[in-house]
N, C-alpha and C positions, 0 to 999 in steps of 0.2 A: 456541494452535492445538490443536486437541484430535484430531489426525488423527499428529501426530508421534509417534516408537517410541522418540526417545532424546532425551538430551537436546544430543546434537550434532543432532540432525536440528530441533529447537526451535530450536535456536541458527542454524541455516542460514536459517531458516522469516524468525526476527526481523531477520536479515541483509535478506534479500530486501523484506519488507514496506518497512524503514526507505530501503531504494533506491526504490523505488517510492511512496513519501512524497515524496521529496526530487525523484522529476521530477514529479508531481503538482505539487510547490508553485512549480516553476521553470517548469511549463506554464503555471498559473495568473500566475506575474508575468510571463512574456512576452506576456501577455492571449490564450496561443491555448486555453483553455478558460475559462468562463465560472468566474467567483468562486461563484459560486451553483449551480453544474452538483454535484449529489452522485451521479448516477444512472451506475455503469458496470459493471452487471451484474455477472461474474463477480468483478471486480475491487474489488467494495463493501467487500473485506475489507481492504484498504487504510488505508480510515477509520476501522476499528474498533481500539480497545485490544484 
């Protein structure tokens, strides 16, 4: 993340994404978003390393 001032605040940052992966991928196997769906606006950053 290149917006973060510390490296707790990094560390919060990786916290959050890696939550947000994990309902991504529990969305994905309860089939209520599509396998192939990549498009969520603010929230692209999710996807990204």
């Amino acid at each position: 993340c290149d917006f973060a001032h510390s490296e707790e605040e990094l560390q919060e940052w990786h916290k959050r994404r890696d939550f947000l992966r994990r309902m991504l991928n529990k969305a994905r196997a309860d089939m209520l978003i599509s396998p192939t769906d990549n498009n969520f606006g603010n929230y692209n950053f999710v996807l990204q390393d």
